[in-house]
C-alpha positions as a Python dict, from the first residue, in 0.01 Angstrom:
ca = {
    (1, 'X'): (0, 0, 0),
    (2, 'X'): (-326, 166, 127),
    (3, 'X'): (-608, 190, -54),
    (4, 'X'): (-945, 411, -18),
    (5, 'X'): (-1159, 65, 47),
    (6, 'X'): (-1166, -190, 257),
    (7, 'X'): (-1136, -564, 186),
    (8, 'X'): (-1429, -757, 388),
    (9, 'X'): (-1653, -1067, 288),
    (10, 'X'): (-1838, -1370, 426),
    (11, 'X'): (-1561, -1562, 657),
    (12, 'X'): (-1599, -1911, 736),
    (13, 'X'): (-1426, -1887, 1081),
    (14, 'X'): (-1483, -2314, 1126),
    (15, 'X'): (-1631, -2581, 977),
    (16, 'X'): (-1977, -2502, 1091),
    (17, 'X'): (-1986, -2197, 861),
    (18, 'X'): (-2096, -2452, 602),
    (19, 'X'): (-2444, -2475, 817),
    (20, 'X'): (-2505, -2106, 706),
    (21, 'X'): (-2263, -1971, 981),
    (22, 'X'): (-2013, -1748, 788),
    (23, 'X'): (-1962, -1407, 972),
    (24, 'X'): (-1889, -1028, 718),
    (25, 'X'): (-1552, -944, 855),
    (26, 'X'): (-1302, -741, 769),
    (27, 'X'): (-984, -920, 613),
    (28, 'X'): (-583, -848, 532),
    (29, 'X'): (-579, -944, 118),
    (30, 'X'): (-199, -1074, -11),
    (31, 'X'): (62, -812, -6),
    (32, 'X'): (68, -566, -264),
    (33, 'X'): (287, -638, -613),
    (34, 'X'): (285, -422, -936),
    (35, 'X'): (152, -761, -1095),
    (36, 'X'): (-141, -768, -907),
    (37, 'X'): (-548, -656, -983),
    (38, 'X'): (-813, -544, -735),
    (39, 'X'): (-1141, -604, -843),
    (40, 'X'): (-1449, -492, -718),
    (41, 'X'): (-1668, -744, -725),
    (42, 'X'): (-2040, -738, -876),
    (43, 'X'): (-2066, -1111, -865),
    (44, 'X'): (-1913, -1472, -740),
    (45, 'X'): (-2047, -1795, -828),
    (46, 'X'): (-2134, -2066, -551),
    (47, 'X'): (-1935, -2338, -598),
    (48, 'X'): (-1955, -2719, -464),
    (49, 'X'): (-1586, -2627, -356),
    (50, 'X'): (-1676, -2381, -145),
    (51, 'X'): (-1881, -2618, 48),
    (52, 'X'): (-1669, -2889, 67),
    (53, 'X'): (-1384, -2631, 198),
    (54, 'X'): (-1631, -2415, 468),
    (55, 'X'): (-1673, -2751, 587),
    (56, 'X'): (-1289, -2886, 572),
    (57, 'X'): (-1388, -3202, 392),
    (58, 'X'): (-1124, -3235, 171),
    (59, 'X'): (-832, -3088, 436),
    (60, 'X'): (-812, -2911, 700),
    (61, 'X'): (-893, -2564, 631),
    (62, 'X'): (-670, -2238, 646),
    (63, 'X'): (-924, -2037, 864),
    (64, 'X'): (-1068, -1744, 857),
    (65, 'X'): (-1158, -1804, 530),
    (66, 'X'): (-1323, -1632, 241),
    (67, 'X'): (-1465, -1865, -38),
    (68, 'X'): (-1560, -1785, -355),
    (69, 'X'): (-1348, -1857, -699),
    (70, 'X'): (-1608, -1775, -946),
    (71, 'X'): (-1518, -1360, -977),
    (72, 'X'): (-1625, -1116, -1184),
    (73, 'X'): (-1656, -771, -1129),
    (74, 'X'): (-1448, -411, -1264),
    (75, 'X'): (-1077, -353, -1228),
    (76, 'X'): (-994, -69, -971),
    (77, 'X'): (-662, -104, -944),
    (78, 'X'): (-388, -251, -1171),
    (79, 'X'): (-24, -230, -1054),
    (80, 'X'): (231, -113, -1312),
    (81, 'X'): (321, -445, -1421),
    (82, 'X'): (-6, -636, -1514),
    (83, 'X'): (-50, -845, -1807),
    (84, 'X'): (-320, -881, -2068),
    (85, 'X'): (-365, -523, -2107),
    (86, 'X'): (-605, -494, -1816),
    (87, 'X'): (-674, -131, -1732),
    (88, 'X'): (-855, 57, -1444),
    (89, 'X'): (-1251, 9, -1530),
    (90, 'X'): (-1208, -319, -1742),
    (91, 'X'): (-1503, -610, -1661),
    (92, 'X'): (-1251, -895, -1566),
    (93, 'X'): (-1272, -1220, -1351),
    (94, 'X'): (-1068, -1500, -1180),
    (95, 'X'): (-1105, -1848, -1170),
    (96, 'X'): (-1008, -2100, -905),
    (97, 'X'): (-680, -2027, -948),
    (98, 'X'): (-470, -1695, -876),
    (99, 'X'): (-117, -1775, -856),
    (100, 'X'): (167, -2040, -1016),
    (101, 'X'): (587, -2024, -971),
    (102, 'X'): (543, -1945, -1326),
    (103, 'X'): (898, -1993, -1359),
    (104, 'X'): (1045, -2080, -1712),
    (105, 'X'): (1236, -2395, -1558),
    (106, 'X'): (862, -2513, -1429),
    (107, 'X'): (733, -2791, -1697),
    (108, 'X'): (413, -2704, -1626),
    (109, 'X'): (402, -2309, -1648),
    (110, 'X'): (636, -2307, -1909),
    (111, 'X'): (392, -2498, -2184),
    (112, 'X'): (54, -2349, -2040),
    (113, 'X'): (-34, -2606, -1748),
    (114, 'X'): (4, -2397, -1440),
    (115, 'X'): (-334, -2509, -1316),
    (116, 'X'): (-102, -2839, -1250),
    (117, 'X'): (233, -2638, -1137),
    (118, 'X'): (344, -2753, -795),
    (119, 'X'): (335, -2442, -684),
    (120, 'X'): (-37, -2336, -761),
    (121, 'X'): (-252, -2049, -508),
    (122, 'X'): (-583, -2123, -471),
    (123, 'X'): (-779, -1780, -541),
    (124, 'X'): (-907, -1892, -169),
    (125, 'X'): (-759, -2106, 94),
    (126, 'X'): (-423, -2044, -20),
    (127, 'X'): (-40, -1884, 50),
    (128, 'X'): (169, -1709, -154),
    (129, 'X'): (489, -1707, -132),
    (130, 'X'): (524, -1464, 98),
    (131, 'X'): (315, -1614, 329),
    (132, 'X'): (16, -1376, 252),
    (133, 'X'): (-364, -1571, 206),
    (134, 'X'): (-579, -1579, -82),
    (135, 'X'): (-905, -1447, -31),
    (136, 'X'): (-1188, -1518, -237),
    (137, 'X'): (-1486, -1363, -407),
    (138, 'X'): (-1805, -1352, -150),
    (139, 'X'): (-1658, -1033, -74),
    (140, 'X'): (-1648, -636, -173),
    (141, 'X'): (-1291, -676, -338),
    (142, 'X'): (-1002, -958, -467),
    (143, 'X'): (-717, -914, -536),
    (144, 'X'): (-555, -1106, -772),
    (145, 'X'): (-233, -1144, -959),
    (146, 'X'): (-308, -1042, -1393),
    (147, 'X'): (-152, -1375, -1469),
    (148, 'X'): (-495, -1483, -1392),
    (149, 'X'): (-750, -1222, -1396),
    (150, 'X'): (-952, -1207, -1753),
    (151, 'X'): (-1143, -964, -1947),
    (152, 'X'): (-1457, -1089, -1962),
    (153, 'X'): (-1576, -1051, -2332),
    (154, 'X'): (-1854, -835, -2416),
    (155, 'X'): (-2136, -1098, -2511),
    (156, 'X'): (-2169, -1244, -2171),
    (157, 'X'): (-2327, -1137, -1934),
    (158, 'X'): (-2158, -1078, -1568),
    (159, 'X'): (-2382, -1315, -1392),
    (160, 'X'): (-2349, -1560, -1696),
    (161, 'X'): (-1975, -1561, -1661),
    (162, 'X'): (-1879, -1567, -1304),
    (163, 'X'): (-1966, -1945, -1304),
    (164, 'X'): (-1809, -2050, -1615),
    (165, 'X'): (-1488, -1945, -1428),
    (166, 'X'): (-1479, -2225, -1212),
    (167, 'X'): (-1763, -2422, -1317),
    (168, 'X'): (-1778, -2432, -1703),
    (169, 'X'): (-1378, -2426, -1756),
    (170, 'X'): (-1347, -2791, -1504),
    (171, 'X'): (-1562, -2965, -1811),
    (172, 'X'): (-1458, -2723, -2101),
    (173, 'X'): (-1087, -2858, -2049),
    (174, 'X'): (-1111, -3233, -2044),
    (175, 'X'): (-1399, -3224, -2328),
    (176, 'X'): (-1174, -3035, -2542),
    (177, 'X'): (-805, -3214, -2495),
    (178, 'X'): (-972, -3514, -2530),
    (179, 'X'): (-1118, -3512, -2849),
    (180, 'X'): (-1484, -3382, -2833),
    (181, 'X'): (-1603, -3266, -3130),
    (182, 'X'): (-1784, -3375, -3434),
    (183, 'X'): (-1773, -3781, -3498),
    (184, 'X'): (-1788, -3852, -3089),
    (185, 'X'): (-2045, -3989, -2832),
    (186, 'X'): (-1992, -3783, -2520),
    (187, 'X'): (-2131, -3886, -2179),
    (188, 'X'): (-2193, -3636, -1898),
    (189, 'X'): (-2234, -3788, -1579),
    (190, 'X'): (-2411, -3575, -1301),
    (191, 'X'): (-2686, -3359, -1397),
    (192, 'X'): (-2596, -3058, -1170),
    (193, 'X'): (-2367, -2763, -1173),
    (194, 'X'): (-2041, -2940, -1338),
    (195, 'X'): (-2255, -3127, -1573),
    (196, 'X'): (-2534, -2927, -1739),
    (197, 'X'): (-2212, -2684, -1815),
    (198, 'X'): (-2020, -3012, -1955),
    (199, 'X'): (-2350, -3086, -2153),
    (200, 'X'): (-2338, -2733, -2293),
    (201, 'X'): (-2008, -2736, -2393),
    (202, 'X'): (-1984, -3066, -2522),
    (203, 'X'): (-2295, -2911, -2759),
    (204, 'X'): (-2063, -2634, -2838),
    (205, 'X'): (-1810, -2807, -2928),
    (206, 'X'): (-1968, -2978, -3209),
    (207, 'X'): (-2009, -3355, -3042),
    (208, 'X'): (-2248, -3554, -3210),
    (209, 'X'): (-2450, -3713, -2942),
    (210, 'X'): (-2429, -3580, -2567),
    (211, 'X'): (-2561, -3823, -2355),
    (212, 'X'): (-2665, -3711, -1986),
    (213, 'X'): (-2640, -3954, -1701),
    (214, 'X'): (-2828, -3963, -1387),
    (215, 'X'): (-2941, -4142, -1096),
    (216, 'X'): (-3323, -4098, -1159),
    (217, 'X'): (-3544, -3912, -1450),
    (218, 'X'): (-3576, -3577, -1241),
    (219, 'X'): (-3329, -3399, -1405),
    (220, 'X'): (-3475, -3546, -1792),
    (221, 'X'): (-3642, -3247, -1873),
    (222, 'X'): (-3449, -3000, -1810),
    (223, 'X'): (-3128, -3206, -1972),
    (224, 'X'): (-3294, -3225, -2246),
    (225, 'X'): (-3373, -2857, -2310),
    (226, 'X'): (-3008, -2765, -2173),
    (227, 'X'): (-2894, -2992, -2511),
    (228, 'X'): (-2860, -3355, -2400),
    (229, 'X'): (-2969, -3627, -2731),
    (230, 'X'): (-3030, -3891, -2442),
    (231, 'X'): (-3060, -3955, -2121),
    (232, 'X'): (-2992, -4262, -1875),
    (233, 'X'): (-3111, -4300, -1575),
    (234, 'X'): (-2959, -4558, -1387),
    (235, 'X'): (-3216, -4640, -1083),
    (236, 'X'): (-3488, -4619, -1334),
    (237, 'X'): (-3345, -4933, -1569),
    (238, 'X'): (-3140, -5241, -1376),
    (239, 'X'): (-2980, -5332, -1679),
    (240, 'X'): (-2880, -4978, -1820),
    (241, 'X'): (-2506, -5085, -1835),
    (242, 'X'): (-2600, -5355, -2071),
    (243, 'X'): (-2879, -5181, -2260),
    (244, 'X'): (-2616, -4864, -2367),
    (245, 'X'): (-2283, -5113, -2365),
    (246, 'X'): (-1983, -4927, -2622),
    (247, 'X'): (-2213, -4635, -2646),
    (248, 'X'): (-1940, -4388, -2581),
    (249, 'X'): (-1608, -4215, -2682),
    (250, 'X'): (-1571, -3987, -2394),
    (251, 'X'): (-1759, -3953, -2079),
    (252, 'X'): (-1700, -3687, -1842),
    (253, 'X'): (-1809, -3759, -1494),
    (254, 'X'): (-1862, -3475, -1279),
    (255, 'X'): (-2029, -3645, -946),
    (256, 'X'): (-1883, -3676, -596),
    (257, 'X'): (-1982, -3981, -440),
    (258, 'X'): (-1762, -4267, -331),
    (259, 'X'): (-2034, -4457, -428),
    (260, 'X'): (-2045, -4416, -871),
    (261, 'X'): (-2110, -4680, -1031),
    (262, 'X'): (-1780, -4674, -1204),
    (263, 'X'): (-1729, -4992, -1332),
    (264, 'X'): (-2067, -4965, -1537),
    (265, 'X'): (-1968, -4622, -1647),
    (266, 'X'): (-1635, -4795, -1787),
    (267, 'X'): (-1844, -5032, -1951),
    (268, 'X'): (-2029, -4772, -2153),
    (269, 'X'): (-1696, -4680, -2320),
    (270, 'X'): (-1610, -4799, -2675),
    (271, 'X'): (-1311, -4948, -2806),
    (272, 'X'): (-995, -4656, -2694),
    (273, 'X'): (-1276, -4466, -2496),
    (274, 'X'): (-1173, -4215, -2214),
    (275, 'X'): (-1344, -4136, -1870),
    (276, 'X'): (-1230, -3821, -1709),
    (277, 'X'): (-1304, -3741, -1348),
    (278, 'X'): (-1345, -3417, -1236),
    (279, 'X'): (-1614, -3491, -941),
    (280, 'X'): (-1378, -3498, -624),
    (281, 'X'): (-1492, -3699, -312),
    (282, 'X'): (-1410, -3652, 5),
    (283, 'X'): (-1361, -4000, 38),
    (284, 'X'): (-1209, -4268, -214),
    (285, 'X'): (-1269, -4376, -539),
    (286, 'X'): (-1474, -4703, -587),
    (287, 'X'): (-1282, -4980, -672),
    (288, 'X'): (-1319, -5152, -1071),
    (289, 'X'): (-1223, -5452, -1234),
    (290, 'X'): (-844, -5329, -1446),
    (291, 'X'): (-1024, -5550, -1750),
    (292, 'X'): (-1305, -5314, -1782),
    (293, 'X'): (-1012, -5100, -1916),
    (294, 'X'): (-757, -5387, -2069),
    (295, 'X'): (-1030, -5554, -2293),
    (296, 'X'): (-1091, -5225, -2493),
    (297, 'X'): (-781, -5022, -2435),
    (298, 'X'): (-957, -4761, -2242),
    (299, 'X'): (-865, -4472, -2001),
    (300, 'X'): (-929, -4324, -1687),
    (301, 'X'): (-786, -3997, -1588),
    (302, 'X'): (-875, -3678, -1410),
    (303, 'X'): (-879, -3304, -1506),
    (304, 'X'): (-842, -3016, -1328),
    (305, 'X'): (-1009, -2676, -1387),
    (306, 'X'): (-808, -2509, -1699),
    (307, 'X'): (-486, -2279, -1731),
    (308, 'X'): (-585, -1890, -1829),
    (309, 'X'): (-538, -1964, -2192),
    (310, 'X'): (-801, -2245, -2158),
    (311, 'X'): (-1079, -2029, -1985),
    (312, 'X'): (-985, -1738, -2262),
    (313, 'X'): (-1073, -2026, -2551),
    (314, 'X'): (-1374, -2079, -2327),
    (315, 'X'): (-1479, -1749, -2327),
    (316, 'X'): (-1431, -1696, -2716),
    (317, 'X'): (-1655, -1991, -2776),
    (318, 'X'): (-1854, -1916, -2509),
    (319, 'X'): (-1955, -1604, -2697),
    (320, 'X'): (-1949, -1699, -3035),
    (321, 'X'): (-2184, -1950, -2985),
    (322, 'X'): (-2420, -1790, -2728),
    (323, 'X'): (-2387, -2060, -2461),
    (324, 'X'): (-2647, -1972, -2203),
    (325, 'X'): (-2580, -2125, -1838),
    (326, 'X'): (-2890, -2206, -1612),
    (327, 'X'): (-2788, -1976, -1322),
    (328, 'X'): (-3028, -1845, -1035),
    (329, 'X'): (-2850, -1468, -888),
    (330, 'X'): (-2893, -1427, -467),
    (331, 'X'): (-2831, -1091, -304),
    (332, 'X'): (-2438, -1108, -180),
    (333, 'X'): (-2621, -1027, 185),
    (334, 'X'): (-2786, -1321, 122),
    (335, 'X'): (-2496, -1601, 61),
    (336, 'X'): (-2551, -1776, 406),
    (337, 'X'): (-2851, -1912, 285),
    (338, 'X'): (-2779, -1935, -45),
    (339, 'X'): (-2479, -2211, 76),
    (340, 'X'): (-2728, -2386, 254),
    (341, 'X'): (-2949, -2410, -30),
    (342, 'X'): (-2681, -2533, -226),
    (343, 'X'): (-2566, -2827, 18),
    (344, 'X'): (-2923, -2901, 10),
    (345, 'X'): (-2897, -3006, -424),
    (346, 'X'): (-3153, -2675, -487),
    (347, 'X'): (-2987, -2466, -710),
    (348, 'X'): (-3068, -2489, -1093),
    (349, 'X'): (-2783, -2526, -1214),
    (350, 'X'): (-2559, -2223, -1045),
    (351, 'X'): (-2595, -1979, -796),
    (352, 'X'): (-2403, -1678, -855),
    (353, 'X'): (-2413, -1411, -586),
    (354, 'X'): (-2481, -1061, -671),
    (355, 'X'): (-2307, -769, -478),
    (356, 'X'): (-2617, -508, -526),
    (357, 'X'): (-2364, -253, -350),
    (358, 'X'): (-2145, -254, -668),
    (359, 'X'): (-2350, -454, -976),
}
């Protein structure tokens, strides 16, 4: 079905577009259901998953290929089928995810998981089942199925929410199914994007002490004012793993490297503690010791970014409590640069691109 505008954005064409090589080209968005939303987008968070597919370092990537999960902007067109109520003119967003089977036989759609059905479409990067692509948000338009487009409440801001999208529902999730909340110690490991959003959260959620962990005291400060109790730095003290031993209920770890420390990080776990990884490397896990989690029945697991009804709770909560995300806005026209910066451990804590054409 036609339409009176024209989908084009910021295409990585090959794994150089990472170096602040992606080229504004036109683009063919997924075929056309009565589910589906187009949104014109005012603004897109930069995400470390953008980089890591521009740059195929996770897999091989589907080029030509238009990053950019992090999308808010206003509802142009909704087909006569769309959920949620969403109506032409509505301020709505999508996440990193824009499609599931959401079939009633799936065990995952079926009791709110499809970020973990089988069959999930990445809002970039991706097929649907038709073979179409998913496009993503450093763009004019998206479209999007409704399963997974959101209103975006009125208390937040546009530039405030496009990175909580991604960004701030990949810590919201694990710090909320496992446990945070008043009488726990929650860790945050990774100062950055991911983790000044899990120390914000893990505020919001009513946790008694946040600690922030990091590899020096450069990011101290500004943990601090973002709502961090304490801090560890771990190049700064040899002996930090002994010092803060059993200090922890839950930790969150939101870095990358192959190279985390995680069998001190385990260690800083009391008795039945959890660590939840939501960092992804593009290489391997370190390897750890299985009695750092035998001797005090702990757990490691991994989360990934949150079904709708998870980023909605966000959102509610979000609001209610004023949650405030250190973001820095760069002109859409601007976004090759803006990547580059961002690869280069600048931005404070989020980019979020602004499309000056339509914001």
């Amino acid at each position: 079905m036609s339409t009176s505008y024209n989908f084009q954005g910021w295409l990585g064409l090959d794994s150089s577009s990472v170096k602040g090589n992606m080229k504004w080209q036109g683009y063919e968005p997924k075929t056309w259901e009565e589910t589906d939303v187009d949104i014109k987008v005012t603004h897109c968070g930069i995400c470390g998953s953008d980089l890591h597919t521009l740059r195929s370092g996770w897999a091989p990537t589907i080029y030509p290929c238009c990053v950019g999960h992090e999308v808010v902007g206003t509802a142009v067109k909704v087909g006569s089928k769309v959920e949620k109520g969403i109506k032409v003119g509505d301020r709505v967003g999508v996440g990193a995810q824009s499609s599931s089977c959401l079939k009633p036989e799936c065990e995952e759609c079926a009791s709110g998981m499809e970020n973990h059905c089988m069959n999930m479409v990445g809002t970039y990067n991706g097929k649907y089942g038709d073979g179409s692509k998913s496009y993503g948000g450093y763009s004019d338009y998206c479209r999007a199925p409704s399963h997974f487009v959101l209103k975006i409440p009125d208390a937040i801001s546009s530039e405030e929410a496009a990175p909580m999208l991604c960004g701030g529902i990949t810590v919201f999730s694990p710090l909320k199914k496992n446990g945070c909340g008043p009488g726990k110690k929650v860790g945050i490991v990774g100062v950055g994007g991911l983790g000044h959003f899990g120390i914000l959260y893990a505020k919001a959620l009513g946790a008694d002490s946040v600690t922030a962990i990091s590899r020096s005291s450069a990011k101290k400060e500004d943990a601090m004012k973002i709502g961090a109790d304490k801090y560890i730095a771990t190049n700064d003290d040899k002996d930090w793993a002994t010092h803060h031993a059993r200090s922890l209920d839950l930790i969150v770890s939101t870095v990358s490297s192959p190279n985390m420390p995680l069998e001190q990080y385990l260690s800083l776990l009391r008795t039945n503690g959890t660590f939840i990884q939501v960092g992804a490397p593009e290489d391997s896990m370190p390897a750890f010791n299985a009695f750092s989690l035998i001797a005090k029945g702990c757990k490691i697991g991994g989360s990934a970014i949150g079904a709708p009804h998870e980023i909605e709770e966000m959102l509610e909560l979000t609001a209610k409590k004023g949650v405030k995300p250190w973001i820095q806005t760069r002109p859409m026209k601007d976004a090759n640069k803006a990547v580059v910066d961002m690869d280069a451990g600048k931005a404070r804590y989020r980019y979020v691109l602004v499309n000056e054409a339509h914001a």
